[in-house]
C-alpha positions in Angstrom: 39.2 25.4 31.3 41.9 26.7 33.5 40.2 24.4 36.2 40.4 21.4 34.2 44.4 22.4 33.1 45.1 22.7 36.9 43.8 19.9 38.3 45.3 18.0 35.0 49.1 19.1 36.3 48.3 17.7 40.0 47.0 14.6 38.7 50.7 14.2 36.8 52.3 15.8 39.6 50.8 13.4 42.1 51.8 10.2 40.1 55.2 11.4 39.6 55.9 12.2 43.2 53.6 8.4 44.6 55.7 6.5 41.7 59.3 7.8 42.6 58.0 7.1 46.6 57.2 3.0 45.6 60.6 3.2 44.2 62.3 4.7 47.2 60.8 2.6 49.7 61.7 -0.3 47.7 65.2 0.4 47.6 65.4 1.4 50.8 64.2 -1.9 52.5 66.3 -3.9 49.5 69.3 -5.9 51.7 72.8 -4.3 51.1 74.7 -5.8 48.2 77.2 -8.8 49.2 75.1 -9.7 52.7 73.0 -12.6 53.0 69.6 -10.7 54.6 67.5 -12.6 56.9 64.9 -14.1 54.5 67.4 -15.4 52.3 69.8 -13.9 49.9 73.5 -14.7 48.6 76.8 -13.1 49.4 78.8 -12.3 46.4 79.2 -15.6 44.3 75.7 -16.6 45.1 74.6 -15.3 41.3 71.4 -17.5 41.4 69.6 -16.3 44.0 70.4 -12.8 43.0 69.3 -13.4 39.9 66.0 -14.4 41.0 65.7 -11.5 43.2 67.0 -9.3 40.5 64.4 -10.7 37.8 61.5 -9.8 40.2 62.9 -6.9 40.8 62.8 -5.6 37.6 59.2 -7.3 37.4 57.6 -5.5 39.5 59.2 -2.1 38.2 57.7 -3.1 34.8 54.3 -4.3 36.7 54.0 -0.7 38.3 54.9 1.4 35.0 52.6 -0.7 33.2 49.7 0.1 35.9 50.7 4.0 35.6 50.7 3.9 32.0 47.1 2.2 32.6 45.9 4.9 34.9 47.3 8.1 33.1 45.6 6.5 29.7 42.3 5.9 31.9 42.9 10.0 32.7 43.2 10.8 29.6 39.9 9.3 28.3 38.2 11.3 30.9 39.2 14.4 30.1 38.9 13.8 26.5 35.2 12.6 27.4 34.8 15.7 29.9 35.8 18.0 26.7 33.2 16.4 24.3 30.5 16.9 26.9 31.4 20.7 27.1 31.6 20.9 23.4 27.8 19.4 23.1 26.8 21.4 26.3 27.9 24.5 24.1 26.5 23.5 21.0 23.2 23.0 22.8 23.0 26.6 24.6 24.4 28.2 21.3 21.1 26.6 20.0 18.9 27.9 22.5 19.9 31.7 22.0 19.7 31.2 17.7 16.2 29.7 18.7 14.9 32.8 21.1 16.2 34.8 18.7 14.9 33.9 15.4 11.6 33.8 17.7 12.1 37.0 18.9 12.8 37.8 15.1 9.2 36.1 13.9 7.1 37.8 16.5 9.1 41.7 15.5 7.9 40.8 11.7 5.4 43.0 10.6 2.3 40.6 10.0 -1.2 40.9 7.4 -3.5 43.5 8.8 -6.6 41.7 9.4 -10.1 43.2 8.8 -11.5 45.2 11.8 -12.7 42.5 14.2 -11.7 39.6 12.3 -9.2 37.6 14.4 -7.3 35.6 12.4 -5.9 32.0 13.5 -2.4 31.9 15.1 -0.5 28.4 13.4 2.7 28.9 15.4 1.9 27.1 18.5 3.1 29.8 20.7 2.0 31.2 24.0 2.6 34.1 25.9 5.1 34.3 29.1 4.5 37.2 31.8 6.4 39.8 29.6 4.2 39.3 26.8 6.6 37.6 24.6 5.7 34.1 22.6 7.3 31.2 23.3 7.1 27.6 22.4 4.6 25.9 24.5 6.2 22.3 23.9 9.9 21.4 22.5 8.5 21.8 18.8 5.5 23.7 16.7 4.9 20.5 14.5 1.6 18.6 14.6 1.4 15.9 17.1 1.4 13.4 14.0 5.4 15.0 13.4 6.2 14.8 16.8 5.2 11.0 17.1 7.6 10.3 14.1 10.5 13.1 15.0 13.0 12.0 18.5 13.3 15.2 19.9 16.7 16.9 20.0 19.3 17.8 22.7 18.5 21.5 21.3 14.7 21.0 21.4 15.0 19.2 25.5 17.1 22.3 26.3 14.9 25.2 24.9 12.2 23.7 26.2 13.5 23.5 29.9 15.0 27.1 29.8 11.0 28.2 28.5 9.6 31.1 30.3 6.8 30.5 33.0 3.7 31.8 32.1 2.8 34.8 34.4 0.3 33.9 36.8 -3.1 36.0 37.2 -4.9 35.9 40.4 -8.8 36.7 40.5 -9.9 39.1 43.1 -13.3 38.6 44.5 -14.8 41.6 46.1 -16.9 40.2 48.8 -19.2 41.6 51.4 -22.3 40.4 52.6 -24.1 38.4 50.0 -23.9 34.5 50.7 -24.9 34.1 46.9 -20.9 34.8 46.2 -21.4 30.2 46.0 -22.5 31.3 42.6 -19.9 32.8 41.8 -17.1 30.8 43.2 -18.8 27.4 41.9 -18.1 28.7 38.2 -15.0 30.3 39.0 -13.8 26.9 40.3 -15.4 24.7 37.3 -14.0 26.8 34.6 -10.1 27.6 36.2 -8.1 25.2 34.6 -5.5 25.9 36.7 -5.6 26.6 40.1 -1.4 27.6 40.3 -1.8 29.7 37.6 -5.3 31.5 38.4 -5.2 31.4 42.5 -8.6 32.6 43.6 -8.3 35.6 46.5 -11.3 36.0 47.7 -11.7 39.6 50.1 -14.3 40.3 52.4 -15.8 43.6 53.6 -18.4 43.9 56.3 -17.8 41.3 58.2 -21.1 39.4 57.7 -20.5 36.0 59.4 -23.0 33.7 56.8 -21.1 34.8 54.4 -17.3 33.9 56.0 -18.6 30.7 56.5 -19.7 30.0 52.7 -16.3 31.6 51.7 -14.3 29.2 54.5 -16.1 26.3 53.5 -14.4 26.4 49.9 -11.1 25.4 52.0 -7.3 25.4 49.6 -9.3 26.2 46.7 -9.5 30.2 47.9 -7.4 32.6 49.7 -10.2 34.2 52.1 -9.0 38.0 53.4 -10.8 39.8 55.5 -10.5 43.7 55.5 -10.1 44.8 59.1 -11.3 48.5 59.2 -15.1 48.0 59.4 -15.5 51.2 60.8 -18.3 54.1 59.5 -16.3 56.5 57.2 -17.1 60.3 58.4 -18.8 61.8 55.4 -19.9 65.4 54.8 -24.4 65.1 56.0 -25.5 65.6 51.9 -23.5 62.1 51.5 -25.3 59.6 54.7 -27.1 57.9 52.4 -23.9 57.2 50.2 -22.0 55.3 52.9 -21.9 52.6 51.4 -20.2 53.8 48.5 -16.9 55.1 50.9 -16.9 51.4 51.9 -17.0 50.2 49.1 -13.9 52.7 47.7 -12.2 51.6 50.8 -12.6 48.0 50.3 -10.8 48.0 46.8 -8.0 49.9 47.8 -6.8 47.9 50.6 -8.0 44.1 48.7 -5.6 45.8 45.7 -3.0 46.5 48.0 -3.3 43.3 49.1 -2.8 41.8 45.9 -0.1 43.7 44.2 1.8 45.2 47.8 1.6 42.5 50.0 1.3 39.4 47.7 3.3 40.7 45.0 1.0 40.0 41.9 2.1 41.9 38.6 -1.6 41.6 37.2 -5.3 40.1 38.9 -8.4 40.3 37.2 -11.1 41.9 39.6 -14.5 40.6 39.7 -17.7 41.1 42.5 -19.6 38.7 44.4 -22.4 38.7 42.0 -21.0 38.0 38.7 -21.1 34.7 37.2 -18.7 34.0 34.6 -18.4 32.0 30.9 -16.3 28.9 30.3 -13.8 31.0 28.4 -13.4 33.6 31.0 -9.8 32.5 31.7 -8.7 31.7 28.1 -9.9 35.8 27.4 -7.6 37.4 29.8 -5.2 34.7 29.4 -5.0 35.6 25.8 -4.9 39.5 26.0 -2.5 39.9 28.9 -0.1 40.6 26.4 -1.9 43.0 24.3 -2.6 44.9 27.7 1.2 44.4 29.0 3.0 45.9 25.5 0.3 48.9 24.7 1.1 51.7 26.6 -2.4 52.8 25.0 -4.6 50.8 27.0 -4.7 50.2 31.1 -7.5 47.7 31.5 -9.2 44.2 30.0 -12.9 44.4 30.4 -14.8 41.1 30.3 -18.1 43.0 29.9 -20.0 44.8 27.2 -22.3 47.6 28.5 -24.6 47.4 25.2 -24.4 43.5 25.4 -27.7 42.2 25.7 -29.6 40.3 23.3 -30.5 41.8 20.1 -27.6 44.0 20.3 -24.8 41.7 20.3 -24.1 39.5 17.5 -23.9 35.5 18.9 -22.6 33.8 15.6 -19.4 35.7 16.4 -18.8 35.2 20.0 -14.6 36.3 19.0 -15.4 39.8 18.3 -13.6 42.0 20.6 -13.0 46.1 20.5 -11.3 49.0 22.1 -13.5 51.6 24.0 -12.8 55.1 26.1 -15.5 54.0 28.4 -14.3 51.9 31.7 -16.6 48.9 32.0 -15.1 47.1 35.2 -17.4 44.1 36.2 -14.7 41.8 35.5 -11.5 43.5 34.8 -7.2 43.5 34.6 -5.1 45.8 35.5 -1.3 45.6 35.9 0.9 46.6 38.9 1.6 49.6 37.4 -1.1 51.0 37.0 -2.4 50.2 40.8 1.1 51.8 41.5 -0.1 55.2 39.3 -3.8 55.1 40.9 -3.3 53.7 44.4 -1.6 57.3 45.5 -4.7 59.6 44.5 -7.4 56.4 44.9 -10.9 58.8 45.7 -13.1 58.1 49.1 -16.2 57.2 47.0 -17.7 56.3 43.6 -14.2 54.9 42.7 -15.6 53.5 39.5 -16.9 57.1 37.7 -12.9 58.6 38.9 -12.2 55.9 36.6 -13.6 57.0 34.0 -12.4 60.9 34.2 -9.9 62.6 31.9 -7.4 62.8 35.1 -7.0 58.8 35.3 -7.9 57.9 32.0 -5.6 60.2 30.3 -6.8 58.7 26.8 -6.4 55.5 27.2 -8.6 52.7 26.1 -9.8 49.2 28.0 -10.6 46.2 25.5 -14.3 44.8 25.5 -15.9 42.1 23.9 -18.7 41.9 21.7 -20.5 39.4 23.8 -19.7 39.6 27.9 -18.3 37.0 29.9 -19.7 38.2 32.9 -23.2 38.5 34.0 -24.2 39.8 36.5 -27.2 38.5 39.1 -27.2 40.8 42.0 -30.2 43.2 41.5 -29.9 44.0 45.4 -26.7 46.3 46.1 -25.6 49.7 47.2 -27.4 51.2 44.0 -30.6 49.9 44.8 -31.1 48.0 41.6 -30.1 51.3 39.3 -30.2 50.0 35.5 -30.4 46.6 36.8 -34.0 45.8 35.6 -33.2 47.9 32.6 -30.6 46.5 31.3 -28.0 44.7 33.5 -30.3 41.2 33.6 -30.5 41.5 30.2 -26.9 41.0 29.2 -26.1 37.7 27.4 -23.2 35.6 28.9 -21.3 33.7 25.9 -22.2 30.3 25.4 -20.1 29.4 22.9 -16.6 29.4 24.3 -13.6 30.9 21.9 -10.0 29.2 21.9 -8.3 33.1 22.0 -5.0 32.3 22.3 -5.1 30.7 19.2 -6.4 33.6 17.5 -3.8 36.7 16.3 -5.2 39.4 18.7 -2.2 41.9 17.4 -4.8 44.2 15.6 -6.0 45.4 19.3 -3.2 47.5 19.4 -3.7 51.2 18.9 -2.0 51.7 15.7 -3.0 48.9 13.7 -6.7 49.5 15.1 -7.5 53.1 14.4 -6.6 52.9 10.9 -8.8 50.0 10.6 -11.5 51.4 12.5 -11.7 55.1 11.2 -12.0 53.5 7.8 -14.6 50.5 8.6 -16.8 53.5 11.0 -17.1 55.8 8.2 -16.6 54.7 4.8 -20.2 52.6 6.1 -23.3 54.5 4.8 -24.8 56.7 6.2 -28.3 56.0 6.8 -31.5 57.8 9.2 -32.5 55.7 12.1 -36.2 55.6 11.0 -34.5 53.8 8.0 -33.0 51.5 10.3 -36.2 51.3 12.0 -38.7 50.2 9.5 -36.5 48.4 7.1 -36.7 50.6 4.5 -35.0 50.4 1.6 -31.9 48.5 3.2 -30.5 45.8 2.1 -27.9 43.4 4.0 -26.5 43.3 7.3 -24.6 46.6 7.0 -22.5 48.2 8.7 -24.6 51.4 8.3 -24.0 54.5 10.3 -26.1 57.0 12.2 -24.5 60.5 12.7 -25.2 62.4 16.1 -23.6 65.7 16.2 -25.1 66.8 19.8 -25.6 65.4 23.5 -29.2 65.4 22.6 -29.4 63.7 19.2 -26.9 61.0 21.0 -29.4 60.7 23.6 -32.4 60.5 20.9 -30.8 58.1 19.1 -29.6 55.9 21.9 -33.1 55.5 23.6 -34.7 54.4 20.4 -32.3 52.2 19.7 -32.0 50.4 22.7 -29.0 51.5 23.6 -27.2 52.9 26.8 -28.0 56.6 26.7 -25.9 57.6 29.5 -22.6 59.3 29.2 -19.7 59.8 31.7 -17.0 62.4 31.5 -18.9 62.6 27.5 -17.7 59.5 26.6 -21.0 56.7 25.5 -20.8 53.8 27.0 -19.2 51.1 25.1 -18.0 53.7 23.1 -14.6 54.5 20.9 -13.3 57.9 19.3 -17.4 59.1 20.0 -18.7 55.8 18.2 -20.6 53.0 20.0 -20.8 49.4 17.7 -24.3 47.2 18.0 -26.8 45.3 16.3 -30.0 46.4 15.4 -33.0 44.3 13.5 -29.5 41.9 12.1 -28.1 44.8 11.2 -24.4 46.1 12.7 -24.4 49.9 13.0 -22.5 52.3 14.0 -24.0 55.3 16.4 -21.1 57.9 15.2 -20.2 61.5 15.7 -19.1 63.2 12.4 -15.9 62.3 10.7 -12.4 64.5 12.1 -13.9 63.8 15.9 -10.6 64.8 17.8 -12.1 64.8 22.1 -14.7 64.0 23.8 -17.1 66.9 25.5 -16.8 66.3 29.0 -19.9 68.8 29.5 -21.5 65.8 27.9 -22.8 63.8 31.3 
């Protein structure tokens, strides 16, 4: 505003001085009074044709202040039209920050606890920007049917051009030697629906040449890296035959690196070469990057379910999802910070069971879905096919894809969860498992519980009811506070330890 008054007094100024200038150079050539000039004039007497002259004198003085007069009213319009254009400009921003914050105001509002596992439906139309706040996807949350009738206003055009970004999630693929990574990029590249917001980063270990040239032939659509040390790791003579395993842990600390260090990603979901993936693989993360960004509870997103093979898993309700203790990787986010906490302390080998220890996990939970979206469909690796034939090629990929950003997601988070959990877990009844074997007197589809109160009754249990029996650190796979959730004959059940569990046993592994 002091701008606009300054250039407003050289604008006056500058008229003033240019108008008394035309009337001093006017005078100034003017013949002298009572002298007849060269073009004509009249020595004293000669009253007519000094009248004349006189009379257009005083003309073209009034022809000038007229055109002044014009020009200053001509100013004046503009900076009354420059002032009404700040006024609206401030109206608009001053609408703006009352919109952010009455959203910011919705999403603090403390909303209906839903039933354990029971997402309810999200009618605001918001999504979620890097920080894991909702915003306004379009300039309004009507139906399409009110937008058609409704002109948007200069407040909705503005908040929706000052609208976060959504953050932008990168997939790693940990590559090596397998030419069947096609597999895995083909559905990776059907399902992304965007490539600038999901860019694919493909990295490569051992240096096997088919297998650069199936990744290179994918062209823009990948990042291809290719980790230089392919060197043999020096390993005590007990661990040879583990080699590959050092590689391995080698591999994913410099691809991470990569990612977060020299890229400067704030998130990436981590997948292998052999893992094929389900329509809704992107909407999943997509939709709990915020639940994993505002929970200091949990560190990871898992798109995989250890206990997820048919039989187990219940397919009519493909939007079941759950906290467990247990890493499950095989598809998995992390955030910078946590690769910022790990990376320093990152072990030589087996880098997926350090996960899983007290030391890194320090309590925290990963979120799992009932039914994966990963499979995998390399039997052939550096485990030799270990639980592969068992149970890995058993493990149903979700057909039926699931729109989960629609969906309120906030009872994920730890304290709305464990309230709803302990109570769901063990108000159920609590029933034998040759009960749940033979059918019994049972009636419905449960939940019923099975109480295991040792490493050995867990075990029991587990086997004979097809479920994972191993346990790392003490924690079940798949498991949460001790209990691990599955169908058996229809039936959901809950394989729990006894009610007040407070840790996990890490003698139990």
């Amino acid at each position: 505003m002091v701008r606009k008054k300054g250039s407003l007094i050289l604008c006056g100024a500058f008229l003033f001085v240019a108008w008394n200038a035309l009337l001093l150079l006017f005078l100034w050539g003017r013949p002298p009074i009572g002298r007849l000039g060269e073009g004509g004039g009249a020595e004293p007497g000669g009253r007519e044709e000094w009248g004349v002259r006189g009379a257009d004198l005083a003309g073209e003085v009034i022809r000038l202040a007229e055109e002044v007069e014009s020009e200053l009213e001509i100013q004046k319009q503009l900076l009354k039209e420059i002032q009404s254009h700040r006024s609206l400009w401030e109206r608009h921003r001053e609408a703006g920050k009352t919109g952010m914050a009455g959203q910011k105001d919705k999403n603090s509002m403390p909303k209906e606890t839903p039933r354990l596992l029971q997402p309810h439906l999200k009618n605001d139309g918001l999504d979620t920007d890097h920080n894991g706040e909702k915003h306004s996807e379009g300039v309004s949350a009507l139906p399409s049917s009110e937008l058609n009738k409704k002109e948007p206003t200069n407040a909705m055009k503005l908040a929706a051009t000052v609208a976060p970004s959504p953050v932008i999630i990168p997939i790693l693929v940990i590559a090596c030697n397998r030419v069947t990574v096609k597999r895995s990029l083909d559905k990776l590249i059907e399902y992304r629906p965007s490539p600038e917001l999901y860019p694919i980063i493909v990295s490569q270990d051992c240096g096997h040449a088919e297998t650069a040239a199936m990744i290179s032939s994918y062209g823009s659509q990948v990042t291809h890296l290719s980790q230089p040390d392919l060197s043999d790791i020096p390993v005590r003579p007990e661990h040879r035959k583990f080699q590959g395993y050092y590689k391995i842990s080698r591999h994913y600390r410099w691809a991470l690196n990569q990612v977060f260090r020299t890229l400067g990603y704030s998130t990436v979901v981590v997948v292998e070469d052999d893992l094929e993936v389900a329509s809704d693989f992107y909407e999943y993360f997509r939709a709990l990057y915020p639940i994993l960004h505002s929970d200091p509870t949990l560190w990871c997103v898992s798109a995989w379910n250890d206990n997820g093979r048919d039989g187990l898993v219940d397919l009519g309700k493909p939007q079941l999802l759950y906290r467990t203790d247990f890493f499950p990787g095989l598809g998995w986010m992390l955030l910078k910070e946590l690769w910022e906490e790990l990376e320093p302390k990152w072990p030589a080998s087996f880098w997926d069971d350090w996960m899983r220890q007290p030391d890194q996990r320090k309590d925290r939970s990963c979120i799992r879905p009932e039914i994966s979206r990963t499979m995998t469909f390399g039997r052939k690796g550096v485990s030799q096919g270990q639980f592969f034939d068992q149970y890995l090629r058993y493990i149903k990929l979700n057909t039926d894809p699931v729109r989960f950003t629609e969906l309120d997601l906030t009872y994920l988070i730890h304290e709305k969860y464990d309230e709803m959990f302990e109570k769901e877990v063990y108000s159920a009844p609590l029933v034998k498992i040759e009960d749940l074997q033979q059918g019994g007197s049972l009636k419905g589809r449960g939940p019923f519980r099975v109480q295991y109160s040792s490493r050995d009754s867990f075990k029991v249990f587990a086997r004979n009811l097809l479920v994972m029996e191993d346990l790392k650190s003490g924690v079940p796979r798949a498991g949460y506070r001790g209990v691990v959730s599955f169908l058996s004959k229809g039936r959901r059940v809950y394989l729990a330890p006894p009610p007040g569990w407070t840790r996990y046993d890490t003698s139990w592994s």
